[in-house]
N, C-alpha and C positions, 0 to 999 in steps of 0.2 A: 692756632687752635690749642687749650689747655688740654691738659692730659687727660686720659680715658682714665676715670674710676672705676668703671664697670665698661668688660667687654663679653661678648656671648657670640662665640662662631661657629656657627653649624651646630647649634646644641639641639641636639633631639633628647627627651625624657620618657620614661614610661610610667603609669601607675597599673601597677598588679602587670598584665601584659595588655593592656589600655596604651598605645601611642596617645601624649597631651603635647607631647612639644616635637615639631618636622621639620628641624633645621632653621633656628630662632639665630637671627644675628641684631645683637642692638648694642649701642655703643651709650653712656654717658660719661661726658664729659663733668670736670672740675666745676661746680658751682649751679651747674645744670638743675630743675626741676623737670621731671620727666615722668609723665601721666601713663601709665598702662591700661587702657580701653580694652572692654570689649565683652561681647554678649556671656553668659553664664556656662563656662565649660569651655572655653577660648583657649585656656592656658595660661589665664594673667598669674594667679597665686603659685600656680605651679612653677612659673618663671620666676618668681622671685624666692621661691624657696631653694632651689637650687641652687642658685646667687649665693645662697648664705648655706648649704650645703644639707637640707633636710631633705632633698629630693635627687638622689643618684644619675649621673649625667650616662646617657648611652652610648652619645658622639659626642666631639667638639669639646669646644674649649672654654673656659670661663677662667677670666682675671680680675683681680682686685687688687685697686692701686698697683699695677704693674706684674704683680705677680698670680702664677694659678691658683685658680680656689683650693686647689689640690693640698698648695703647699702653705697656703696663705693661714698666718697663727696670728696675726693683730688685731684680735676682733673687737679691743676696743677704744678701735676707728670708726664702728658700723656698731650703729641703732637697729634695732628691729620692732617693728611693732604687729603685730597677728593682728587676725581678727578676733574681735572681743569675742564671738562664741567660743573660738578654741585657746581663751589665755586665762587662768588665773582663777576660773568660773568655782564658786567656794570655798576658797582658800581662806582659811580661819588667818588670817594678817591683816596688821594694822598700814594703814594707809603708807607711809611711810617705810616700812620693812619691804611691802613690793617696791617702792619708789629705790630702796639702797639696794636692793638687789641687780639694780642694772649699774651700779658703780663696783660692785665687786672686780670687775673686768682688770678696773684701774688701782685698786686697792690693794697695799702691799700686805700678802701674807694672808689675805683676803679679812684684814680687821680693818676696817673703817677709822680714819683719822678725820682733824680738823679739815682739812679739805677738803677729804669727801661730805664730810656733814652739810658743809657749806654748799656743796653742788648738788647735793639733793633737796635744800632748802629748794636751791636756787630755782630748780625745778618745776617743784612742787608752784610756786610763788609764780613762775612764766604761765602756769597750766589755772592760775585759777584755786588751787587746793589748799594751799597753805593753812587756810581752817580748818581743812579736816585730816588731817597729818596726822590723829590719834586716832581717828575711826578706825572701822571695822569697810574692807572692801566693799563686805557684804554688804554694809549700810547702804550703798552709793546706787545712785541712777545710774540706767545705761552709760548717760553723757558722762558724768562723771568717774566714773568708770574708764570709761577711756582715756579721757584725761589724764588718769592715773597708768595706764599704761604710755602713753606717749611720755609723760615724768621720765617715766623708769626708763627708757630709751635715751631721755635727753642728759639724764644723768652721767651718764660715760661722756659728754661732751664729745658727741663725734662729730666726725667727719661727712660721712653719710648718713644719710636717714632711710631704707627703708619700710615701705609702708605699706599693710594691706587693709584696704578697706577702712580706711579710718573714719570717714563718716558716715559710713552705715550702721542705721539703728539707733544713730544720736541726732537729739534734741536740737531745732535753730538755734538757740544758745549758745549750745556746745559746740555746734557748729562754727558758730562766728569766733566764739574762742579758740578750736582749733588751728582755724585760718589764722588768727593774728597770730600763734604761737608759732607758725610753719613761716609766717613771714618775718618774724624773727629772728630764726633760725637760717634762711637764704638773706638774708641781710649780712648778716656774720660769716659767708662763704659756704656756708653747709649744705653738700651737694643732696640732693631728693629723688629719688624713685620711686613712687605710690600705685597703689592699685586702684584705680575710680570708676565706680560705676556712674558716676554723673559728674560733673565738673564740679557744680555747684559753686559755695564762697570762694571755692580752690585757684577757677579760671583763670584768675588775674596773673595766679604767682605760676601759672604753665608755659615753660617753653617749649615746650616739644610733647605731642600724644603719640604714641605705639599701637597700635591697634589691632589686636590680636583677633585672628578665625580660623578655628579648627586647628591651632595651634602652629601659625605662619603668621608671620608680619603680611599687613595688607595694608599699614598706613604707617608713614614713618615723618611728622613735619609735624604743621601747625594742629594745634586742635580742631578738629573738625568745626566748632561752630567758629572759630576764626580764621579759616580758607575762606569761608564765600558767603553772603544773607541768604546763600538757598542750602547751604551745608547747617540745615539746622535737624534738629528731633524728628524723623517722619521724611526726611528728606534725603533723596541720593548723591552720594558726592563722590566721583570718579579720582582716585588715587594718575597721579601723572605718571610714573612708572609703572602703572597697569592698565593704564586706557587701551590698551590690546586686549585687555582679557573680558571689557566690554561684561566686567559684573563689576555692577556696584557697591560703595561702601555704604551699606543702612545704618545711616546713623543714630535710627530710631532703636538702634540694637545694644545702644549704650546707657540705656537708661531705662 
């Protein structure tokens, strides 16, 4: 087995005094793609923001690349990408300045050299945008838009990617861009965590779904629509370490 990039044991969270997360254990491994499912208010975001420490852990433990998040200062190892309501939304910058602002990480003195210029080209160029490198954010479509944020993620050349909700609210297009940019990037070893409300172009590159309810793992394997031809949209599909609990997983609650 590769090493855990991410571990989460017995993490409970709260927001305001709202329990979202009651004891979340999930483990990814080195090179892994790992979908987090599940109905609106599950606790997917909230699990990942933790991960990357915007959301204050109540219990338990969380590690990255071996060490606790606690202590853990290499952040750029790890991409982060929001979701587009909450990232960047009017920001007077030109395409390009969001795009170098996720290389500052790696950037000595935090001034941008030859190298970083070239990894934010590089970016930009995987995503699609290269043309519009001089625009204005504001210019851009939803889809493009995003685009522009996954750049700026991929710009640090990390290690990990993750992701919330990346194709929500984007165009087929973007979509299909998306996907070949994420297949790119697990080509090259780049380990993936994302947040999905539907599989969509994604499925292919899924090893593993999480499936989160009321803020507890209730699925931890295959994607649901690749368990079984009746684990599909609208369909129940009993998790094998809860067939005692004789409640189903609706998987119509993923989409």
């Amino acid at each position: 087995m590769s090493e855990p990039v991410i571990s989460m044991r017995g993490v409970h969270a709260e927001l305001g005094s709202r329990p979202v997360l009651r004891g979340i254990d999930l483990t990814v491994r080195r090179g892994e793609v790992v979908a987090l499912l599940g109905a609106n208010g599950s606790g997917k975001s909230t699990a990942i923001r933790s991960i990357i420490g915007q959301v204050p852990v109540g219990a338990g433990e969380i590690t990255l690349f071996g060490t606790p998040r606690r202590r853990f200062r290499d952040w750029a190892r790890v991409g982060y990408v929001p979701q587009r309501t909450t990232a960047a939304g009017g920001v007077p910058a030109t395409v390009t300045e969001i795009v170098s602002s996720g290389r500052l990480s790696r950037a000595r003195f935090g001034v941008l050299r030859g190298a970083d210029r070239k990894a934010v080209r590089a970016a930009l160029e995987l995503v699609g945008m290269a043309d519009r490198a001089k625009d204005s954010v504001n210019a851009l479509s939803g889809g493009q838009h995003q685009r522009v944020l996954i750049a700026r993620a991929l710009a640090s050349e990390p290690e990990l990617l993750i992701m919330d909700e990346p194709m929500a609210g984007v165009d087929l297009a973007s979509q299909e861009v998306l996907a070949r940019t994420l297949e790119e990037q697990v080509s090259q070893g780049t380990t993936v965590l994302l947040v999905l409300h539907e599989l969509g172009p994604l499925e292919p590159l899924i090893d593993r779904a999480v499936v989160l309810r009321d803020g507890c793992v209730l699925h931890d394997g295959p994607p649901p629509r690749a368990v079984g031809q009746h684990a599909l949209p609208g369909h129940d599909h009993v998790h094998p370490h809860a067939a005692h609990d004789a409640e189903p997983i609706r998987t119509g609650l993923l989409s």
